[in-house]
N, C-alpha and C positions, 0 to 999 in steps of 0.2 A: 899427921896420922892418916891409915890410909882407909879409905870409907869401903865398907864391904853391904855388897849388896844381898839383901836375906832371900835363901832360896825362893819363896814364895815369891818375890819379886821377880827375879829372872823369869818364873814362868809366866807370867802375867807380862812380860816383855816383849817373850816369846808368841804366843795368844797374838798380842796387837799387831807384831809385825807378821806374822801369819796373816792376819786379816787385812795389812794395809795392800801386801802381795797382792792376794786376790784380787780386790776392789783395782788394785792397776793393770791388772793384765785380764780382766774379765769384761763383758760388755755385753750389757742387756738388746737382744735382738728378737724381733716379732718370727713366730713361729709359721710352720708351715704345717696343712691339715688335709685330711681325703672329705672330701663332702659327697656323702651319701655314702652307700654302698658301691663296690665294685663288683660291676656288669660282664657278663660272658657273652660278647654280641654273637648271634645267631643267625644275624643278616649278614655276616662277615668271615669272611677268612680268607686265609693266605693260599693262594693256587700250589697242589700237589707237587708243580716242576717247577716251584720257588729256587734258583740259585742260593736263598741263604739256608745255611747249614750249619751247625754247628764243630766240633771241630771233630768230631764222632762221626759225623755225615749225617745225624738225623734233620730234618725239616723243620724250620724253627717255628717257635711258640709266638705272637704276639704281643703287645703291650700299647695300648693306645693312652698319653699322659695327654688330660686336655685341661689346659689352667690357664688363666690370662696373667700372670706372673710370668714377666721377661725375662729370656736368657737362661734357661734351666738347662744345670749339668748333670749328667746321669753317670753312676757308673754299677760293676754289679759283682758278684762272687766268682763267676764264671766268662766273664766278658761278654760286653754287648756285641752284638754280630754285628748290626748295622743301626743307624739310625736317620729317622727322615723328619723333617721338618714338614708338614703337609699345610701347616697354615700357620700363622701367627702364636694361633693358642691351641695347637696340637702336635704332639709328639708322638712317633709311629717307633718304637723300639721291639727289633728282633732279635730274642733269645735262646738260651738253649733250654729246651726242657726241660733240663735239670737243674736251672736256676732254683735260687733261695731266698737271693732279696736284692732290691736295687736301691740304692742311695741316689736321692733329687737333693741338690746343691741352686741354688741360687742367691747372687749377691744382694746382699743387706738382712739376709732370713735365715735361721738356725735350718742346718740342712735335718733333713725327712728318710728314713727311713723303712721301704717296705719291706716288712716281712711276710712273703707268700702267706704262708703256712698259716701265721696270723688274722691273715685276711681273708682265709678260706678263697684261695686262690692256688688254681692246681694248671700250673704252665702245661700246654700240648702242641705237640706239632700244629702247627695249622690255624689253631685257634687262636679267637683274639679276646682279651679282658681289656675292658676301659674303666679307667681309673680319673676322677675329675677331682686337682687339688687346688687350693685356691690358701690365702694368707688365713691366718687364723689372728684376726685381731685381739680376742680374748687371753690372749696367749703370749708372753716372753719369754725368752727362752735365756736363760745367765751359758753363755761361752765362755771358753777361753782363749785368749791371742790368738792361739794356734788353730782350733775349730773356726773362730768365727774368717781366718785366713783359706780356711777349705770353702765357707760356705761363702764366701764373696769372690773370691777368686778362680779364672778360666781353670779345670783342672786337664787341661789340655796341653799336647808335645807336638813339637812337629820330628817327623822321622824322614832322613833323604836318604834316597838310596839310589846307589851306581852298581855298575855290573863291567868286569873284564876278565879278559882281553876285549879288543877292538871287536871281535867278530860276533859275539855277544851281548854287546854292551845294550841290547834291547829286548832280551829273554821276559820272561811273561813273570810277574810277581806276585805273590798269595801271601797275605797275614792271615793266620790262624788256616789252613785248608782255603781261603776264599781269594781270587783271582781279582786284585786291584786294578790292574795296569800293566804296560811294558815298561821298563829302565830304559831312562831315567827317571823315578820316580818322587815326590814330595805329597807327603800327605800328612793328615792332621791327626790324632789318633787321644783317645783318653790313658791319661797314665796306668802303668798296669804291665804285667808281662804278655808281650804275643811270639807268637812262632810265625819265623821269617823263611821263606822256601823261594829259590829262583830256578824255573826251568827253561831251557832251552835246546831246540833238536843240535844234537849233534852232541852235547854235552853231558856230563850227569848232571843232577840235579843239589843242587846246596841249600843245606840247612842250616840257622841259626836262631836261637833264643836271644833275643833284646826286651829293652827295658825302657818304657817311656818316661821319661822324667818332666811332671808339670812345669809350662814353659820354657822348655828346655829342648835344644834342638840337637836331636840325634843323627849323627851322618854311621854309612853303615855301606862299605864297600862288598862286596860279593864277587869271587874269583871263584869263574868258572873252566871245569877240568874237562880237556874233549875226550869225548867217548867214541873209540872207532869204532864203526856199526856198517855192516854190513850190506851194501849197493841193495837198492829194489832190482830184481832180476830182472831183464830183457829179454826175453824168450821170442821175440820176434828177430833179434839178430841172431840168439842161436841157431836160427831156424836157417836163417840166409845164409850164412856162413858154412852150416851141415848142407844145404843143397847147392853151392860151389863144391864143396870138398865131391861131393858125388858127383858132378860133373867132372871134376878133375880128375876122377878116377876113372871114369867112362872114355875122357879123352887119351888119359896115360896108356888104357889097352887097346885102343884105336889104335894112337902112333903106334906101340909096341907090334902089333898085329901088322900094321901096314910095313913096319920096318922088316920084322921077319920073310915077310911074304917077297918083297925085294931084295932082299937079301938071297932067300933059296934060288929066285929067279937068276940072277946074278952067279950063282952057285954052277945053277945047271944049264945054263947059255955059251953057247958054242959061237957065236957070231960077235965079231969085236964089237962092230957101232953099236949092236945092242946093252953089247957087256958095260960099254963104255956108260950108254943113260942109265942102264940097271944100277950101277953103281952108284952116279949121282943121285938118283931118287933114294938109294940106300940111306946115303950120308944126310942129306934132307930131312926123311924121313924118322932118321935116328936123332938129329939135331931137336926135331921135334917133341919127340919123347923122351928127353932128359930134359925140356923145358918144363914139360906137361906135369912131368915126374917131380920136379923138382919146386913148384908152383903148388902142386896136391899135396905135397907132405908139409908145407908152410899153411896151408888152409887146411888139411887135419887136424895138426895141432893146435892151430888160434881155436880150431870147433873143439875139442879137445877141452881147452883152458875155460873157452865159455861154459862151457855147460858143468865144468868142474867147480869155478870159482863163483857162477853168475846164476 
């Protein structure tokens, strides 16, 4: 006979193995806390011709993390612009002003949470807030597999990146608007989306959205398209070239003149021996000016094409 189980029992089955779930993929981890208030230093700020910028071009905002808790990862709403390690237990984090909050990760500690707004914290260009966090012993935090894998683990990618043809293969690289390096390049980056842009003279300019995936190495080739662009002018060989061509023209009516002039001579000479040299100075002379001539309308034109194309 076959044994039927009464519904109230199913749910009560249900209930426990619910709860055994939990208890196995969950794991009690000591918390992370802000001690004291956060400070708007006044002694400090970031220089007006700061390179970092946000991806707007505004000036970035500050963030000074100062906590003796090793190995803290940050990430944020809007992407951290830069970050500096200035000492063991401070972290120098440049933002956009329009930030909102930044998540601090560290392994073996339920990660942390700031929220601005919360904190009566108002990010500005320039300015810097310090923020000092430290373990909160009084404090456990219940995770899940998957959290307590964010808050122990690097949430870090590495991104490479190549650039072609050959003649580019060393164009200038910007994530987010900001100027990394020249290609080829390998860098480290927090997971997250950025804008990838390579530029290079001679070419246009290429853009691409990627995607950093924790621990996860992203390659990312870049083909770049040449842009023909127009020579810097030379106006000093224009120059050279137009005062030949005026020379050439001043010599063309030299011969010309000299040949007419021996020519009439020759015309109106009644005496042979004379008639005889008149004539060879004619042809000389004539030789001369269809040289002259023919040398000045080649250096017209080259002046001509300069000064039209250059």
């Amino acid at each position: 006979m076959k044994k039927v189980i009464p519904f109230y029992g199913k749910k009560t089955l249900i209930v426990i193995l619910l709860i055994l779930n939990f208890s196995l993929n969950s794991q009690t981890l000591p918390g992370i806390q802000i001690t004291g208030n956060p400070t708007l230093l006044t002694s400090e700020s970031i220089p007006p011709n700061s390179e970092y910028r946000d991806k707007n071009g505004e000036a970035a905002a500050g963030l000074l993390i100062v906590s003796d808790l090793p190995g803290l990862n940050f990430e944020s709403s809007s992407g951290i612009i830069k970050i500096e390690i200035r000492e063991s237990s401070e972290y120098f984090l440049y933002l956009s002003p329009s930030e909102l909050f930044v998540n601090i990760s560290c392994e073996g500690y339920a990660p942390l949470k700031l929220e601005f707004s919360g904190l009566g914290i108002k990010p500005e260009s320039q300015k810097i807030w310090e923020i000092r966090i430290s373990e909160d012993a009084g404090k456990d935090t219940v995770i899940s597999t998957e959290d307590e894998l964010l808050g122990k683990s690097d949430i870090r990618g590495k991104l490479i990146i190549t650039v072609t043809p050959g003649e580019a293969s060393d164009g200038d690289v910007y994530i987010n608007d900001r100027l990394e390096g020249k290609a080829p390049l390998s860098i480290t980056l927090l997971q997250g989306s950025y804008k990838l842009k390579v530029r290079k003279e001679g070419y246009f300019d290429n853009f691409r959205e990627i995607r950093i995936i924790k621990k996860e190495e992203t390659k990312v080739n870049m083909e770049m398209i040449p842009l023909i662009v127009k020579r810097e002018s030379n106006r000093t060989w224009n120059w050279v070239i137009s005062g030949l061509a005026v020379l050439g023209s001043a010599a063309s009516v030299y011969y010309y003149t000299e040949t007419k002039s021996n020519y009439d001579n020759y015309q109106n000479n009644t005496i042979c021996i004379e008639c005889e040299e008149l004539k060879n100075k004619t042809e000389e002379s004539e030789k001369r000016y269809n040289i002259s001539l023919s040398v000045n309308a080649a250096t017209l034109i080259t002046s001509l094409m300069l000064w039209i194309f250059n």
